[in-house]
C-alpha positions as CSV (number, residue, x, y, z in Angstrom):
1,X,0.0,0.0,0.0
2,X,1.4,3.4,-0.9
3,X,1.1,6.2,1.7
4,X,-1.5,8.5,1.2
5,X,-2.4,12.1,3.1
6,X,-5.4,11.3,3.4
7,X,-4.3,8.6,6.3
8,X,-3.1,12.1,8.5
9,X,-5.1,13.0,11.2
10,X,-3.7,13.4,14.9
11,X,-3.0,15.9,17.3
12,X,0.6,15.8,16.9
13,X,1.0,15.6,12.9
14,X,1.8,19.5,13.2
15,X,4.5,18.8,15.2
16,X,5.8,16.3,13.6
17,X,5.5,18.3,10.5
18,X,7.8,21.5,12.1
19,X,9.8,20.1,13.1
20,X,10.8,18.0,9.8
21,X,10.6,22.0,8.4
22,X,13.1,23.3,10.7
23,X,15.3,20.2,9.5
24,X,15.3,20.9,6.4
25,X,15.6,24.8,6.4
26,X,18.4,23.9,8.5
27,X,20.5,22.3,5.3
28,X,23.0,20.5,7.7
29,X,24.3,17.2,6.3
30,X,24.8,14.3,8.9
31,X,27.2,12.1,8.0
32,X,25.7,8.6,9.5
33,X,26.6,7.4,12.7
34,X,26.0,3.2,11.4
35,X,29.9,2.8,10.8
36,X,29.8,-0.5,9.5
37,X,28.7,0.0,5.9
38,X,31.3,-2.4,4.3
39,X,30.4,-5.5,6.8
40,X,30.3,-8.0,4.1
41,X,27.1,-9.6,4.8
42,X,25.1,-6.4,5.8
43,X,23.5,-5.5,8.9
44,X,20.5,-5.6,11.1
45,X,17.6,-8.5,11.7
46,X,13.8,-6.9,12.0
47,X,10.0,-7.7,12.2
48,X,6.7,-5.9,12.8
49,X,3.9,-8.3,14.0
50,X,1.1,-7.3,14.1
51,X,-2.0,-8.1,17.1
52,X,-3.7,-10.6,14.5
53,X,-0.5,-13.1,15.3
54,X,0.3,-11.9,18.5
55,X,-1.1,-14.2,21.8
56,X,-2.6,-11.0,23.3
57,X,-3.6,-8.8,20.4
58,X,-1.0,-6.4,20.8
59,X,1.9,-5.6,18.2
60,X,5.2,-6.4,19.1
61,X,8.4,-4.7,17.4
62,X,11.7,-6.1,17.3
63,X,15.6,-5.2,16.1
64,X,18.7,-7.1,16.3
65,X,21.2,-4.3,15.8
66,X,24.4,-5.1,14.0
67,X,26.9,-2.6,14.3
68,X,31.3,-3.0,14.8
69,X,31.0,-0.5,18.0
70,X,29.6,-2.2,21.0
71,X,30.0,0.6,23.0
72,X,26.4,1.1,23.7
73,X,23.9,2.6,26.4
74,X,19.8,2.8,26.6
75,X,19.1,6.5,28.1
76,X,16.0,8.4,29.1
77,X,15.2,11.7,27.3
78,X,13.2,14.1,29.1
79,X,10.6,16.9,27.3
80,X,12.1,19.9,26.1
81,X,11.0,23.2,24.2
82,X,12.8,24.1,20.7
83,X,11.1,26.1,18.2
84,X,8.3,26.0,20.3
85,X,7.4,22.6,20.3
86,X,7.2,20.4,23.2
87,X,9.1,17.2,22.4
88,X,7.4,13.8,23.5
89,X,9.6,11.8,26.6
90,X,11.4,8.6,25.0
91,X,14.0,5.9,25.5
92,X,16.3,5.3,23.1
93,X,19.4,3.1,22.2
94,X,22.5,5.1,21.5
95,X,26.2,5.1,20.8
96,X,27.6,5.3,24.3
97,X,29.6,9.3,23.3
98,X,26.9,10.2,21.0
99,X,23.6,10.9,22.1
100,X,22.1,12.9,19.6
101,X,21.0,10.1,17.2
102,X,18.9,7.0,18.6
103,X,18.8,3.8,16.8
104,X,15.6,2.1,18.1
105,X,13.3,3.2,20.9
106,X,9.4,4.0,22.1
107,X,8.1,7.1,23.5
108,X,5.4,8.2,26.0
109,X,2.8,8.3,23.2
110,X,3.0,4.7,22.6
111,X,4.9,5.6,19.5
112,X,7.9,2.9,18.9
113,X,10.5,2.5,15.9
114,X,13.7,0.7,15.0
115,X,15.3,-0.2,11.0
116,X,17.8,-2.3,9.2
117,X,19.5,-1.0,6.7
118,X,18.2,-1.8,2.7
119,X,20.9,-2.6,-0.2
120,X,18.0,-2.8,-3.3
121,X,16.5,0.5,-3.2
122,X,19.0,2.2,-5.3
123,X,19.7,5.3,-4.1
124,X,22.5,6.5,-2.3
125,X,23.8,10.2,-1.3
126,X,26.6,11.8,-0.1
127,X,24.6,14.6,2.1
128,X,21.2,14.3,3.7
129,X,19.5,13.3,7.1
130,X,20.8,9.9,8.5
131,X,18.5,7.2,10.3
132,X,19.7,7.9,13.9
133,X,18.4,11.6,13.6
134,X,15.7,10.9,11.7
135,X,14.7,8.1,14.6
136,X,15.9,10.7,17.4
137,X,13.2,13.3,16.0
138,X,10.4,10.7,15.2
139,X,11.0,9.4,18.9
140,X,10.7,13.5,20.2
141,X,7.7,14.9,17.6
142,X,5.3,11.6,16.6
143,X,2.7,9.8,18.3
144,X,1.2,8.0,15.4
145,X,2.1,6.0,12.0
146,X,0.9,9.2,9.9
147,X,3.1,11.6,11.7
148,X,5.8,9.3,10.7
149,X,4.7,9.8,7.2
150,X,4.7,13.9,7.7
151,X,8.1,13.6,8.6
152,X,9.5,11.5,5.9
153,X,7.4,13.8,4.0
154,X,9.5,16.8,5.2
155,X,12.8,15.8,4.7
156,X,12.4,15.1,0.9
157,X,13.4,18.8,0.9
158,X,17.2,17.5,1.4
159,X,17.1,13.9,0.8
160,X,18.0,10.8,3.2
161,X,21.2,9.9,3.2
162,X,21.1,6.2,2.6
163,X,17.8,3.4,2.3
164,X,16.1,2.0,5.0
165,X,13.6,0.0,6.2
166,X,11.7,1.4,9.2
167,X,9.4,-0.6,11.7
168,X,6.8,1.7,13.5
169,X,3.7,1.3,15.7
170,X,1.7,3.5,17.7
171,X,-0.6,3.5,20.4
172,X,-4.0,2.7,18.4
173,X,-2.6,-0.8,18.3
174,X,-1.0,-0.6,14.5
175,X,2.4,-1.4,13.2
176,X,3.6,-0.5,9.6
177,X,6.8,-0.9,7.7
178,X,8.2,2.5,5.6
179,X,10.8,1.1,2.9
180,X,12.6,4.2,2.5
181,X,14.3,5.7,-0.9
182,X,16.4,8.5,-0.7
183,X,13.4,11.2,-1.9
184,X,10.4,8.7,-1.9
185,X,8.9,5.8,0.8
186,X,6.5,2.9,0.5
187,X,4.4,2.4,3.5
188,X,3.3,-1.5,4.2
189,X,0.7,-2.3,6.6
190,X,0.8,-6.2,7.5
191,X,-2.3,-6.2,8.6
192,X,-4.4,-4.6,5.5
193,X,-6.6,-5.8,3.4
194,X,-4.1,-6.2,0.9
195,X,-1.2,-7.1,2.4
196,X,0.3,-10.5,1.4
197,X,2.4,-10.3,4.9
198,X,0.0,-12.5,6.9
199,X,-0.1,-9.8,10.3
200,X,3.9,-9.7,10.2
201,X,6.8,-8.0,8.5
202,X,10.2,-9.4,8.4
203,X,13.1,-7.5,6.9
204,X,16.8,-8.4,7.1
205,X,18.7,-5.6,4.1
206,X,16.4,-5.6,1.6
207,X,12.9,-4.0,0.9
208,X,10.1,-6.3,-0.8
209,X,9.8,-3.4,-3.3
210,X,13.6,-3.1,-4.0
211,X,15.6,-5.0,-7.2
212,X,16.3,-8.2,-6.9
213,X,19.7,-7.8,-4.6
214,X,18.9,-9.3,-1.3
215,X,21.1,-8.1,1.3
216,X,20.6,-10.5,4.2
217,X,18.3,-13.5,2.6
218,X,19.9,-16.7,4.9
219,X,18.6,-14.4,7.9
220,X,15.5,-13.2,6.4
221,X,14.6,-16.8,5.7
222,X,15.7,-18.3,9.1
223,X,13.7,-15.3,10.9
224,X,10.6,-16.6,8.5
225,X,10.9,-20.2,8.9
226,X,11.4,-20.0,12.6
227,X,7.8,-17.7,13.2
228,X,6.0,-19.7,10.5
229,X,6.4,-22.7,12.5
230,X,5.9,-21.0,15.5
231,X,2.5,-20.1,14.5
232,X,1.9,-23.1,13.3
233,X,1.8,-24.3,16.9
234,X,0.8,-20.7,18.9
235,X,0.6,-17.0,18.5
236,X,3.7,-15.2,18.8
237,X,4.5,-13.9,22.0
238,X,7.6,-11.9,23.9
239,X,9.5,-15.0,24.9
240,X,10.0,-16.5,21.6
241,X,11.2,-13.4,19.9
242,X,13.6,-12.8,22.6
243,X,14.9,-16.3,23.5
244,X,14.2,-17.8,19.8
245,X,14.4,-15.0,16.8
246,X,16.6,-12.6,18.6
247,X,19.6,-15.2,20.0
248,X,19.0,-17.7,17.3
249,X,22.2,-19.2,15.8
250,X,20.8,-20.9,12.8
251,X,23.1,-21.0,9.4
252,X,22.9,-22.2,5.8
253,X,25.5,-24.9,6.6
254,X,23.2,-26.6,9.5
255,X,20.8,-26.1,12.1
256,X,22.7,-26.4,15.6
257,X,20.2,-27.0,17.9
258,X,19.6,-28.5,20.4
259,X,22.7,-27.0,22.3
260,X,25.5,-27.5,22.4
261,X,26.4,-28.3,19.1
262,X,28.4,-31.4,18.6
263,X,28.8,-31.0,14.5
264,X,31.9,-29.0,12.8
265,X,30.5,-26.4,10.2
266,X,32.8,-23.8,7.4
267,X,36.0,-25.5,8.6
268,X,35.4,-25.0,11.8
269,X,36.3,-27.1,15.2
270,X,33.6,-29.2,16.3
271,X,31.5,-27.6,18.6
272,X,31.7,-24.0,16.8
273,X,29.1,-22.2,15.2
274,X,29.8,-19.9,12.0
275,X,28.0,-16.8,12.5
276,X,30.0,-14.2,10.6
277,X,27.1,-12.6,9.2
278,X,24.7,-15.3,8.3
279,X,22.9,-15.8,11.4
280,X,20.6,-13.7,13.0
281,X,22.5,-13.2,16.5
282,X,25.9,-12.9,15.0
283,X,29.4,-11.3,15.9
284,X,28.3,-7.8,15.1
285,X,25.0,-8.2,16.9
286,X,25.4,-5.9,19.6
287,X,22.2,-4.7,21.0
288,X,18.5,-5.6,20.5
289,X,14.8,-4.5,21.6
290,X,12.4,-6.3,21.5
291,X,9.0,-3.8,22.5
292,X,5.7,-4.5,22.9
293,X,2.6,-2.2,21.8
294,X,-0.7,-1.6,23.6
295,X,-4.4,-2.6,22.6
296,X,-6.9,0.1,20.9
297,X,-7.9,2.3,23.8
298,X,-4.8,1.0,26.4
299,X,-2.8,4.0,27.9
300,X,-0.2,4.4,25.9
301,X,2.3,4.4,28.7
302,X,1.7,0.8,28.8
303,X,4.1,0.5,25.9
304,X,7.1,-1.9,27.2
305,X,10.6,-1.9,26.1
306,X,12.6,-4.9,26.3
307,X,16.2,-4.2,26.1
308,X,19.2,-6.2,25.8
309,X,22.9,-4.4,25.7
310,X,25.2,-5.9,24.2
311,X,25.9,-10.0,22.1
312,X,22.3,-11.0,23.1
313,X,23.5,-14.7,23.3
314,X,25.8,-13.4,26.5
315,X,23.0,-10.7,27.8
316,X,19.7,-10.5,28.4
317,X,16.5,-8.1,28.0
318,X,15.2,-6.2,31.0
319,X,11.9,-4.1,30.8
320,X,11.9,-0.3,30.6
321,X,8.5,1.9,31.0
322,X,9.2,5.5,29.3
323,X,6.6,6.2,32.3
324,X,9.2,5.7,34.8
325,X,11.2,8.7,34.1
326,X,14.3,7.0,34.2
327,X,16.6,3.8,32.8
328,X,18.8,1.9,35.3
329,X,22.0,2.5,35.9
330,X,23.2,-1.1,34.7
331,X,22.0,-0.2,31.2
332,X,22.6,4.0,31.0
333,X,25.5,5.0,32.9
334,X,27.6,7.8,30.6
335,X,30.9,6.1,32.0
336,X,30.3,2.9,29.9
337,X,27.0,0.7,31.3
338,X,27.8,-1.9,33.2
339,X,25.9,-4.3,31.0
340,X,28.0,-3.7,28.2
341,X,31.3,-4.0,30.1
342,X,30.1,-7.5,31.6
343,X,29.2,-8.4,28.2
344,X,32.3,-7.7,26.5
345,X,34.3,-10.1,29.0
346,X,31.7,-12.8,28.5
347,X,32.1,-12.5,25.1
348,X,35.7,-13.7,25.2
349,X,34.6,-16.8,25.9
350,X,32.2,-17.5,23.2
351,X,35.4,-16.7,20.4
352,X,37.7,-18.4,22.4
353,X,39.8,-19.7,19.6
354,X,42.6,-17.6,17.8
355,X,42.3,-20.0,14.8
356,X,38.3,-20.0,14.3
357,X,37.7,-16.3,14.5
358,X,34.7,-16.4,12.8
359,X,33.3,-19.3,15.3
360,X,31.3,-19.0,18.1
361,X,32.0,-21.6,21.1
362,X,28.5,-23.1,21.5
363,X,29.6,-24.9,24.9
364,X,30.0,-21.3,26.5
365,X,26.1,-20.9,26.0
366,X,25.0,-24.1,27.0
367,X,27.0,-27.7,27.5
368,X,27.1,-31.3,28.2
369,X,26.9,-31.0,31.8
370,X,24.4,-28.1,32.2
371,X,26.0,-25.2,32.8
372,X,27.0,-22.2,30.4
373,X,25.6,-18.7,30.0
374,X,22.0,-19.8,29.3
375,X,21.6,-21.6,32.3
376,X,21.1,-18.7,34.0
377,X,20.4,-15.5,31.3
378,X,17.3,-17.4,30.3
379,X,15.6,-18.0,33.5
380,X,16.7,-15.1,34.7
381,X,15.0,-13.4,31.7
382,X,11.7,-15.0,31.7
383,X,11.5,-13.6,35.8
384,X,11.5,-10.5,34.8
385,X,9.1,-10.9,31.4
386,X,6.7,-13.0,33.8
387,X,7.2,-9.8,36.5
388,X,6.6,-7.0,33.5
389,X,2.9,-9.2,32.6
390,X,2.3,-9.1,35.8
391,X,2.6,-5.6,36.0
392,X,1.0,-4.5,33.2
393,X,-2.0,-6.5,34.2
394,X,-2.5,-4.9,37.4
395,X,-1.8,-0.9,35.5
396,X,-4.0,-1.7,33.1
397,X,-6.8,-1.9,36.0
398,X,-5.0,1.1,37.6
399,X,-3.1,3.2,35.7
400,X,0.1,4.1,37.8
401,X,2.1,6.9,39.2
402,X,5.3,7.7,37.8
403,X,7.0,6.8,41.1
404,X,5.5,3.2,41.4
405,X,6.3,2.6,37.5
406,X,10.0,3.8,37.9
407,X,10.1,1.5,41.4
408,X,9.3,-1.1,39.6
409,X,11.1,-1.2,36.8
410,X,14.3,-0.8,39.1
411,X,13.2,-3.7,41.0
412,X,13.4,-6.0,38.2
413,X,16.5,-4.5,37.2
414,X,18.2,-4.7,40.3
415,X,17.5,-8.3,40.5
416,X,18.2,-9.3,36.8
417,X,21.8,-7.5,37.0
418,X,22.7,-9.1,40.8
419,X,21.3,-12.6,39.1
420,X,23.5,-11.9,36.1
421,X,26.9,-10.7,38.0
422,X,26.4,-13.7,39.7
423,X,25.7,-15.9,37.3
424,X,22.8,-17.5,38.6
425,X,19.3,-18.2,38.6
426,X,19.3,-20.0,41.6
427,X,16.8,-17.3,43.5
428,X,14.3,-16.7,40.7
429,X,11.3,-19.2,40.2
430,X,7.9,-18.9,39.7
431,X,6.9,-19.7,42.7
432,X,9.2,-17.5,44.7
433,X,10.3,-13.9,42.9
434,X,11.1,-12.0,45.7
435,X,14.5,-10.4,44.7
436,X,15.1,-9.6,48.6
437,X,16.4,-13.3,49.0
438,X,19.5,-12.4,47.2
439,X,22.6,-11.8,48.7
440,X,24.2,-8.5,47.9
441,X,27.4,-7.4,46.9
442,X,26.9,-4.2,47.8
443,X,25.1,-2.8,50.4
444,X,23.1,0.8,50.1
445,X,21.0,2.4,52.4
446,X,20.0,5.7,54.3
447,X,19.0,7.1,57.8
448,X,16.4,8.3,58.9
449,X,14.4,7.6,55.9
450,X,11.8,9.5,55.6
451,X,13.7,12.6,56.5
452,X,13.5,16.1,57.1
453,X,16.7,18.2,57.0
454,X,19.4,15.2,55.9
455,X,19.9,11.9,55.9
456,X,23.0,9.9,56.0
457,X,24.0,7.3,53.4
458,X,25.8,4.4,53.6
459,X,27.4,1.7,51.9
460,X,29.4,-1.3,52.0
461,X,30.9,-3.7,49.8
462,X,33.8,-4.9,47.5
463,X,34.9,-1.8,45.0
464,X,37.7,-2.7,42.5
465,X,39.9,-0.4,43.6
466,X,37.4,2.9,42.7
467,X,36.2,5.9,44.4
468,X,32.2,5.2,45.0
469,X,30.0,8.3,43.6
470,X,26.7,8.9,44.5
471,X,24.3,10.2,42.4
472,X,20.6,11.3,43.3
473,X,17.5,11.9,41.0
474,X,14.2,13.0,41.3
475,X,11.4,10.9,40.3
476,X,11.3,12.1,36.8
477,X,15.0,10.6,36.4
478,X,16.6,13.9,36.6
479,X,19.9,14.3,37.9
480,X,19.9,16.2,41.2
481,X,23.0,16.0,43.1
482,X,26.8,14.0,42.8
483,X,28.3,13.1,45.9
484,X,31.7,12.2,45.8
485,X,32.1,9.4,48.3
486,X,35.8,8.8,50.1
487,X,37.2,4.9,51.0
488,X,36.8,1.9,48.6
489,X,35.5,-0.5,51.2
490,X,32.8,1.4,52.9
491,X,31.5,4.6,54.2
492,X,29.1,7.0,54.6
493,X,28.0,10.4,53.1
494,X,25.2,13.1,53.7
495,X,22.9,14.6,52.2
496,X,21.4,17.7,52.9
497,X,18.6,17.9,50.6
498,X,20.0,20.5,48.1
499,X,20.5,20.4,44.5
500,X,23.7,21.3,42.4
501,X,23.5,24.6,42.5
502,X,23.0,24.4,46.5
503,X,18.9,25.3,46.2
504,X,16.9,23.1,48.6
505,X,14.8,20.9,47.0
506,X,11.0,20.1,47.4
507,X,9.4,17.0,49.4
508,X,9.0,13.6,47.0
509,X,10.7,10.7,46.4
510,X,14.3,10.5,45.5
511,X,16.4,7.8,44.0
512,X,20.1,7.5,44.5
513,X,22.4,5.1,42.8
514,X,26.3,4.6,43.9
515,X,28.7,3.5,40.9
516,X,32.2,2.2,41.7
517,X,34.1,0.4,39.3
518,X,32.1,-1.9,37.5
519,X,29.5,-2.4,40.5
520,X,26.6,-0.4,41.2
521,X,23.3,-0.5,42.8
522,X,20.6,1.7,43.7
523,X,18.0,2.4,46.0
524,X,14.9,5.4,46.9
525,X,14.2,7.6,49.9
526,X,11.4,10.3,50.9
527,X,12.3,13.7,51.7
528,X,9.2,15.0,54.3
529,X,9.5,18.9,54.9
């Protein structure tokens, strides 16, 4: 289906439409921030599905992100005024030194997008706008599919820089797929009348209306044959894309599962998996959402991001609510997120062999005797997908307070990254997911809490030779104070209730995280005037 004005209609399709002026007018040039344009086997893994195929009528949206710099962080992007527009709240997945261009995200809206590169469109400039600014302003200004359209509409003015394929969905319970020329776009609804896409759309580097070139086609067709049988079985749902589509290892030489693989494949060692490329998770996958949309007539801030930083075979996904404010520290901190850094020493021992460099270990993720990075990532991932549904059933009875929602989601966190440094699962069952049973490796806390004038905040634990810092937010996830914190083993620190520019600050909840090396936890007190 081609897109057509006559689709337009919503509050914020003005904005949207601005603000792709004031782009334009602007005539800058962005070079693209994607700096792995000559990976021989392209880039990127993506699908729209669409509530027809999903088990509880609401789309799902989902990116493997294939990039050569790891170096990643998820980060929280408060309202603003430019140009007189108020920009929409969002979380978004950016370069870890470059946050003004977002690769996949969702907004408070219930607007959500992502893309993969496409090879068969034809086009190509040297100037125009690139995907991560286009995403970053689509995440700020839209709150539909049609104000998506208004502002690929406005940057025709200069012309995109390169050819993509972008997945959107918005709060009315649609998803679409824009395959995106330099000056023109094709809009695809799965779910229309005419659609030969079944409720889904999968795209690896190519776009179904492009030239015959298909960038990608070994994981287009393993991300296919893998939901078709799915669905031949049961609806898709948020635990097979993240446990099945987004880790799976799956090749033209052979299908490795079960794990661990006990075959040799592309001159390998037995044991090691090719994925240079070929397979969905591969060695330049290096961060990957997975979000899920709301029903016709939901609050939009229902909208739930699932996101995994860094190889997703070595990480795992944890839940973000735009509502909350804020993103954990394990997935956002500016220093480098500790997520990534865990990730990138796990990830030595999946390429473990100086001769097989294009091999993946398969008994890292999972071996003979039971052990291996899945036995605890995946249980530990389906706690906190089982905690999010349960959450989301009680909002949607109750809609929540930002507070509660931000709570919450650092709950989960807390207890997926302790799980996770630990490498264990031992804790988290069905039956029993109280995080509080965990032992900690560091301890944080405050006194008196609630308090009036100060409070006094203490910690213990082991600190890799580093300073500790404290850092306290409001509920909105806004950076109020940094205490610097003296003695690597333990100590206290107070706070007086002021911000950084020494201005006393009002009564609410506060949340206050302490980073020291590579550990870091967090926890919330009340200031009571």
């Amino acid at each position: 289906m081609t897109y057509s004005k006559e689709h337009l209609g919503s509050r914020y399709s003005c904005r949207a439409a601005i603000w792709g002026l004031a782009i334009a007018l602007s005539a800058f040039a962005a070079v693209s921030a994607e700096e792995n344009r000559g990976l021989p086997f392209g880039e990127c893994t993506v699908g729209v599905f669409g509530g027809s195929v999903t088990a509880d009528g609401r789309p799902i949206l989902w990116k493997n992100r294939d990039v050569t710099n790891p170096d990643q962080r998820f980060i929280y992007y408060n309202s603003y005024e430019r140009d007189g527009i108020v920009t929409i709240p969002f979380i978004g997945d950016v370069y870890r030194s470059d946050t003004t261009r977002v690769y996949m995200g969702a907004n408070l809206e219930g607007f959500a997008i992502m893309n993969s590169d496409s090879y068969n469109l034809d086009d190509s400039l040297s100037t125009g706008i690139d995907d991560g600014t286009i995403m970053r302003i689509a995440l700020e200004t839209c709150s539909s599919i049609a104000d998506f359209g208004l502002l690929l509409d406005s940057t025709d003015a200069i012309g995109r820089k390169d050819c993509w394929n972008f997945g959107v969905m918005d709060a009315s319970g649609t998803c679409a797929m824009f395959e995106c020329r330099n000056y023109s776009y094709v809009l695809i609804l799965p779910e229309g009348n005419d659609s030969p896409d079944n409720g889904m759309a999968l795209r690896a580097n190519f776009s179904r209306t492009g030239n015959d070139r298909q960038a990608g086609l070994d994981r287009y067709r393993r991300a296919v044959y893998l939901t078709e049988n799915r669905m031949r079985r049961a609806p898709v749902d948020i635990e097979f894309v993240l446990q099945k589509l987004v880790r799976d290892l799956g090749n033209p030489y052979d299908d490795p599962y079960p794990l661990p693989y006990n075959r040799s494949q592309a001159d390998g060692p037995i044991g090691y998996i090719f994925d240079y490329g070929c397979t969905i998770s591969n060695r330049w996958t290096t961060s990957a959402v997975v979000i899920k949309g709301v029903a016709p007539g939901e609050d939009p801030v229902l909208t739930t991001i699932f996101a995994v930083l860094g190889s997703p075979v070595i990480s795992m996904a944890y839940p973000l609510w735009v509502a909350s404010g804020s993103v954990p520290v394990y997935l956002s901190r500016g220093q480098g997120a500790p997520m990534y850094e865990y990730c990138v020493d796990r990830k030595a021992r999946l390429y473990d062999n100086p001769d097989a460099f294009f091999h993946l270990n398969s008994k890292a993720l999972c071996d003979d005797d039971g052990t291996g990075i899945y036995t605890y990532s995946f249980l530990l991932e389906r706690w906190g997908i089982n905690n999010a549904e349960r959450l989301l059933s009680s909002w949607r009875a109750d809609s929540p307070e930002t507070q509660d929602v931000s709570s919450e989601q650092l709950r989960i966190a807390r207890a997926l990254f302790t799980g996770y440094q630990r490498e264990t699962a031992e804790y988290l069952t069905e039956a029993e997911p109280d995080i509080d049973i965990f032992p900690r490796t560091i301890g944080l806390s405050n006194y008196p809490n609630p308090f009036n004038a100060s409070t006094v905040i203490t910690y213990n634990g082991t600190w890799q030779g580093s300073d500790p810092i404290v850092r306290i937010y409001d509920s909105m996830g806004r950076l109020v104070n940094l205490l610097s914190a003296g003695g690597v083993s333990g100590g206290s620190i107070i706070w007086d209730g002021h911000d950084l520019f020494g201005k006393r600050v009002s009564s609410g909840v506060y949340f206050y995280t302490l980073d020291a090396g590579s550990f870091s936890t967090s926890n919330k007190m009340t200031l009571i005037k």
